[in-house]
C-alpha positions as CSV (number, residue, x, y, z in Angstrom):
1,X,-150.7,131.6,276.9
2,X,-153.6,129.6,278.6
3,X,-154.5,125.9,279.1
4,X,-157.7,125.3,278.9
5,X,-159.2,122.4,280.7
6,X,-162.6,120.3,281.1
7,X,-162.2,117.6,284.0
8,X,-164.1,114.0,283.3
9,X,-166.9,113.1,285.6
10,X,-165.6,109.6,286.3
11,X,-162.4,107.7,285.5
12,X,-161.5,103.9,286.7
13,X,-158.0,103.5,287.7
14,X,-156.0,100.3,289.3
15,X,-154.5,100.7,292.9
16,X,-150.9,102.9,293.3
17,X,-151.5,103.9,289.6
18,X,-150.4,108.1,289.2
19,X,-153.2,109.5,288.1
20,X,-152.1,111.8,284.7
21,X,-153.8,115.2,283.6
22,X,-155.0,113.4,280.3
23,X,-156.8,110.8,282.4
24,X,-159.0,113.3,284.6
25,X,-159.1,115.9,282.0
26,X,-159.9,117.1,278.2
27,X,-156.8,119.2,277.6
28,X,-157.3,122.1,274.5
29,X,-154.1,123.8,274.8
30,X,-150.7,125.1,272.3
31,X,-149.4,121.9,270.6
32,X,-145.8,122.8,271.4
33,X,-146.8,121.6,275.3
34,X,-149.9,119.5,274.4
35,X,-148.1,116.4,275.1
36,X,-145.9,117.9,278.2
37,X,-149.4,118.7,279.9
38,X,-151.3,115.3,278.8
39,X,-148.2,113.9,280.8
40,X,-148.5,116.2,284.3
41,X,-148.7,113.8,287.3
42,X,-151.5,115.4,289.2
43,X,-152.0,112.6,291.8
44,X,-150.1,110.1,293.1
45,X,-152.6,107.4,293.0
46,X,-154.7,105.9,295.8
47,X,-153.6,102.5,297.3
48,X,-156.7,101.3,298.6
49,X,-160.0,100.4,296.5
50,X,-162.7,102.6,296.9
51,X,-164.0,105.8,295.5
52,X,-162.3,108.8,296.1
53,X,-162.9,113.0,295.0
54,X,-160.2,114.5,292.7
55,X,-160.5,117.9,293.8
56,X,-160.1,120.9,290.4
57,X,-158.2,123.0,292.5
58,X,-155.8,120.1,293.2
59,X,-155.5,119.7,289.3
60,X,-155.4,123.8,288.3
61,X,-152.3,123.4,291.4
62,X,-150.6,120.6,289.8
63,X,-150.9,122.1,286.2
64,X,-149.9,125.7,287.6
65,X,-146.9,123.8,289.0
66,X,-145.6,122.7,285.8
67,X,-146.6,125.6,283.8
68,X,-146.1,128.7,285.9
69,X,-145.9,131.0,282.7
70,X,-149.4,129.6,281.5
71,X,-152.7,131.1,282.9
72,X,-155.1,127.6,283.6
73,X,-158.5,127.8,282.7
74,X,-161.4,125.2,283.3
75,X,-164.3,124.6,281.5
76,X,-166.5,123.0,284.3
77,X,-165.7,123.5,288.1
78,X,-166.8,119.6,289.2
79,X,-164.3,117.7,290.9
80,X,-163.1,114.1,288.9
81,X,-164.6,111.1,290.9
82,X,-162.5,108.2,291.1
83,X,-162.9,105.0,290.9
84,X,-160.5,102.5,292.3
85,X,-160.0,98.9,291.4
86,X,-158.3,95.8,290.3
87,X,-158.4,94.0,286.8
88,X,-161.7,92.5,285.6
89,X,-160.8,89.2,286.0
90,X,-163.1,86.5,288.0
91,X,-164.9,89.4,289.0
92,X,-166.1,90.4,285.3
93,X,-167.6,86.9,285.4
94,X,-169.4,87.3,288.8
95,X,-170.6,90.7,287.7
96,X,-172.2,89.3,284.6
97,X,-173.8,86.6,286.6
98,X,-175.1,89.2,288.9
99,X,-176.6,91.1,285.9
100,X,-177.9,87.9,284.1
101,X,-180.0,87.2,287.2
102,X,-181.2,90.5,287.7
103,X,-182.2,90.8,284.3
104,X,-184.1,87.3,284.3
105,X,-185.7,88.6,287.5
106,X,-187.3,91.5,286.1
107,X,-188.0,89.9,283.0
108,X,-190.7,87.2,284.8
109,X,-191.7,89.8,287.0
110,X,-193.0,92.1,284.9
111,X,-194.0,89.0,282.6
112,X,-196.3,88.0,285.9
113,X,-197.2,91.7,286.6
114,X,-198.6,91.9,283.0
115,X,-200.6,88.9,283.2
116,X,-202.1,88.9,286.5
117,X,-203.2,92.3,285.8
118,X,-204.9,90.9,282.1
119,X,-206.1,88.7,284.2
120,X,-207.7,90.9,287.3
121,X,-209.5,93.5,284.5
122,X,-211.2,89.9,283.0
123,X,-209.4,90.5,279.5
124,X,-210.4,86.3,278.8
125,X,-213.6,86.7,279.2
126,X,-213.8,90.2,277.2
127,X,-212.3,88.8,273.9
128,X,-214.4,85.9,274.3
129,X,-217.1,88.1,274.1
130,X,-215.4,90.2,271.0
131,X,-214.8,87.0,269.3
132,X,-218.6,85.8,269.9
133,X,-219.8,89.3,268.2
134,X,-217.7,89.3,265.1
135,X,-217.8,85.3,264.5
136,X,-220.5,84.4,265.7
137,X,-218.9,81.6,267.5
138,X,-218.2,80.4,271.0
139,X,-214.6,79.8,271.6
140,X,-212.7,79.0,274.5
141,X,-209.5,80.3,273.7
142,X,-209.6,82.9,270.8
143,X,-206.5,82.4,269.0
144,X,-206.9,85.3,266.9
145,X,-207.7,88.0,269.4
146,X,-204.7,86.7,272.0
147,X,-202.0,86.5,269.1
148,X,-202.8,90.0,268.0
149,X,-203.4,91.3,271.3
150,X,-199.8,90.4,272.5
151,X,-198.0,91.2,269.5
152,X,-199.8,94.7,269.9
153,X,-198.3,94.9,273.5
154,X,-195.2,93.4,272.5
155,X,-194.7,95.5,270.0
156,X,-195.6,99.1,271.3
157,X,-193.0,97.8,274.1
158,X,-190.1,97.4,272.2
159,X,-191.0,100.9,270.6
160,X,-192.2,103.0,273.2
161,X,-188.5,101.5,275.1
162,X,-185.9,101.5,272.2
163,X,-187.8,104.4,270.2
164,X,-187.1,102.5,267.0
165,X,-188.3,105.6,264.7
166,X,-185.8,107.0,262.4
167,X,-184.4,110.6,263.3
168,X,-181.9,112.8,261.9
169,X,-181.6,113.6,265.3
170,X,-180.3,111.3,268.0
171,X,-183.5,111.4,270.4
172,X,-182.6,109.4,274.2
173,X,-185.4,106.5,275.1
174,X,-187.2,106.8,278.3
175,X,-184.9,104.2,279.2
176,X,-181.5,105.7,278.8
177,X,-183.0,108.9,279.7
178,X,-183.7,107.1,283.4
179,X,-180.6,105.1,283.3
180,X,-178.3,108.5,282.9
181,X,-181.0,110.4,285.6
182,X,-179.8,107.0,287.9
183,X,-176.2,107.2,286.8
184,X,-175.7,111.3,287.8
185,X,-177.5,110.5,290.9
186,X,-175.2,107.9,292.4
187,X,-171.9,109.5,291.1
188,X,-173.3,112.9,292.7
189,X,-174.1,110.6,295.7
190,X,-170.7,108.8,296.1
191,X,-168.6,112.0,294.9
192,X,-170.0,113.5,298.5
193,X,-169.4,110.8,300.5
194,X,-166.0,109.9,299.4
195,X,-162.7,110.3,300.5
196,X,-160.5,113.7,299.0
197,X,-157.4,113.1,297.4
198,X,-154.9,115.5,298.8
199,X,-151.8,114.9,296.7
């Protein structure tokens, strides 16, 4: 009989919490003893806050503990990365602040960015131009040519960035594609500088 099992990359759990096998792992395994093994204790929980390195070994010893007749398998040989904290409480609120202001700060910066770049390449005085050679007239602001001219870079924003075409496939934008890149980065990062859990 084996139990087969594929460990989590991260998990959050509160201070002096025991840390269960179905909270660092996907467990595929008889159902007579699924639940037995979802229940397996295979830490003891960390008391400070912090980030910390499940080891697999540590988990395959704990699991081989309580199943000695079963041969353990794992899917994927990474340790579990944990994550220590309290309860999102005043926190959560701070956090969003922090994250409001950061997204209103790149917001007018690349706002600015845009513009004073529109600006340095002469774009006013080129549409003034256009607008002169397809009307005829002299205008000082041509309305037509600047409301097309930032819906056109509005729009192939918010496409290029959310990748609004329909698939039958689920395709990842450049976004979330640099946002996971960013995401393995730092867990690989913290996972080697953290502390290992030993029991």
């Amino acid at each position: 009989m084996q139990i087969f099992l594929k460990p989590k990359k991260k998990i959050y759990v509160k201070p002096k919490t025991p840390i269960l096998l179905r909270d660092v792992c996907e467990i595929t395994c008889d159902q007579t003893i699924k639940k037995q093994a979802e229940e397996t204790q295979v830490s003891t929980g960390c008391v400070q806050i912090g980030s910390f390195s499940l080891p697999i070994l540590l988990i395959t010893e704990k699991v081989s503990q309580a199943f000695p007749t079963y041969d353990i398998q794992y899917i994927n040989e990474e340790d579990v990365l944990i994550i220590v904290k309290e309860n999102d409480g005043p926190e959560s609120l701070k956090s969003k602040l922090k994250a409001f202001l950061v997204y209103i700060t790149i917001f007018f910066g690349t706002a600015f960015s845009i513009v004073y770049f529109y600006e340095d390449v002469g774009i006013s005085s080129t549409m003034k131009k256009i607008t002169y050679v397809i009307t005829g007239l002299r205008q000082d602001i041509p309305i037509f040519l600047v409301f097309s001219f930032t819906l056109g870079v509005a729009l192939g924003m918010l496409i290029f960035f959310t990748n609004s075409v329909k698939k039958n496939v689920k395709v990842p934008t450049p976004l979330e594609l640099k946002a996971d890149t960013y995401q393995n980065d730092t867990n690989d990062y913290i996972m080697n500088n953290s502390e290992v859990i030993k029991e």
